[in-house]
C-alpha positions as CSV (number, residue, x, y, z in Angstrom):
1,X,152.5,76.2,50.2
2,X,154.9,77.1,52.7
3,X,156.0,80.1,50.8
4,X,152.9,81.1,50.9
5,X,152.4,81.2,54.3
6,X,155.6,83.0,55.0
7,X,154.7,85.8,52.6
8,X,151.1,85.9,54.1
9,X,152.7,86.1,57.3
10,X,155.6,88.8,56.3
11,X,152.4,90.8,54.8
12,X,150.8,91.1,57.9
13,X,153.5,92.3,59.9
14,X,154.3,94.5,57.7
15,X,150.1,95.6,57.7
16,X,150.4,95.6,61.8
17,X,154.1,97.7,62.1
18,X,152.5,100.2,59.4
19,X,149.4,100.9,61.2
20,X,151.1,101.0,64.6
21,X,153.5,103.8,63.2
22,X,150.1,105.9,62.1
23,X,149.0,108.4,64.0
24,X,146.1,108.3,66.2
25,X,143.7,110.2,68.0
26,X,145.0,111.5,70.7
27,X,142.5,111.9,73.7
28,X,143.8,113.8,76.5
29,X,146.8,114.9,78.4
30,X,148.6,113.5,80.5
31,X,151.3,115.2,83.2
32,X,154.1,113.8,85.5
33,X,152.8,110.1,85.8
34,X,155.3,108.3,88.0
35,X,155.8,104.9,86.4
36,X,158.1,102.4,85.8
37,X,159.6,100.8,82.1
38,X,158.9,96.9,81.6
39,X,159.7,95.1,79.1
40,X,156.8,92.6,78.5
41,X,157.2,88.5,78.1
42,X,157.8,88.6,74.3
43,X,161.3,89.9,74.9
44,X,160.8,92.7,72.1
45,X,157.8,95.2,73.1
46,X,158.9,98.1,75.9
47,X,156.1,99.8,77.9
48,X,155.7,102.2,80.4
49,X,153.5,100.8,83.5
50,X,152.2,103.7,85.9
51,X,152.5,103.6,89.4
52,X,149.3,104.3,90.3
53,X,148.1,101.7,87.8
54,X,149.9,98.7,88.0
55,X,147.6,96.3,85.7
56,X,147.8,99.8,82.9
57,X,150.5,99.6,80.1
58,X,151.3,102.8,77.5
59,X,153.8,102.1,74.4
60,X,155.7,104.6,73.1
61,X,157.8,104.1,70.2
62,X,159.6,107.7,71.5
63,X,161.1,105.8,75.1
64,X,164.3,106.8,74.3
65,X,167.1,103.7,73.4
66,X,168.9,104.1,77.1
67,X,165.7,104.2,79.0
68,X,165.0,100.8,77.7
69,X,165.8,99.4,81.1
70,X,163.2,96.8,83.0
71,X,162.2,98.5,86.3
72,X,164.1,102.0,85.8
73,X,161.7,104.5,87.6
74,X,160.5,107.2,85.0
75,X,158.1,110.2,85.4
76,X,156.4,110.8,82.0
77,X,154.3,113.4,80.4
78,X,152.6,113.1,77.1
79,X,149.2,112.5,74.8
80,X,146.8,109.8,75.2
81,X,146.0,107.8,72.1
82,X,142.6,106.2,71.4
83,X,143.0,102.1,70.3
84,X,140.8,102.2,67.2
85,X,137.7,99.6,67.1
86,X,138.2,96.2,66.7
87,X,142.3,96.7,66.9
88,X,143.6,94.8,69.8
89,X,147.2,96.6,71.2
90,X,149.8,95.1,73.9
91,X,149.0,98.9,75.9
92,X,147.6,101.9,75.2
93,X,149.4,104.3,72.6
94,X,151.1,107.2,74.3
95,X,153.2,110.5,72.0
96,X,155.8,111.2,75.1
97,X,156.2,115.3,75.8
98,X,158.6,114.6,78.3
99,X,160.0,111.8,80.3
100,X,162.9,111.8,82.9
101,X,164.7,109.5,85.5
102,X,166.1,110.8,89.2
103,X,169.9,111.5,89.6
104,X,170.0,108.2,91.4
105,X,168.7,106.1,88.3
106,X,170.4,107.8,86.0
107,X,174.3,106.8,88.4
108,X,172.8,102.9,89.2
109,X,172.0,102.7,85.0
110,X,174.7,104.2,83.6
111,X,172.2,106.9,81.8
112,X,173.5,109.3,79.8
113,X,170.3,112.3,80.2
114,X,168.1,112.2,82.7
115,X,165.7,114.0,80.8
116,X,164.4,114.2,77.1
117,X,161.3,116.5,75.5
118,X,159.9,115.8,73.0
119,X,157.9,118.3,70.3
């Protein structure tokens, strides 16, 4: 039984990781958002949080590696996903154009860019 559940288990998050890698419909555009990166209570899942937003959360899986800092100020540029009916998501899917720290972050972080585009 308890391989069962494990398989079962292994199945869906295999079902959830596929579908969050698909591609969605992307909305609208959206241009030099000042935000900050957070990484959320389960330890594992990154997001960017806008400044003008607080309680809003976008997940990109382009966030560079070395900007996957809690509370390093970004300013972000990118496409607007729309969640699919009856899928529940930890933010709102976002396909980064461009995103890019200050001089200052990038010397108190240790960054290597300060900026990276994306096609």
């Amino acid at each position: 039984m308890n391989k069962k559940m494990n398989l079962m288990l292994s199945a869906l998050l295999l079902a959830v990781v596929c579908f969050a890698q698909g591609d969605f419909e992307w909305e609208r555009k959206i241009d030099n958002v000042k935000g900050k990166v957070s990484l959320l209570t389960n330890g594992e899942t990154w997001v960017l949080v806008p400044a003008d937003n607080p309680n809003g959360r976008y997940i990109s899986q382009q966030l560079p590696e070395e900007y996957k800092k809690d509370g390093l100020a970004v300013v972000f540029s990118g496409w607007v996903g729309k969640i699919p009916p009856h899928v529940r998501m930890m933010g709102t899917p976002l396909k980064l154009t461009k995103i890019s720290v200050s001089r200052a972050d990038k010397k108190k972080f240790k960054l290597k860019k300060s900026c990276y585009s994306f096609k």
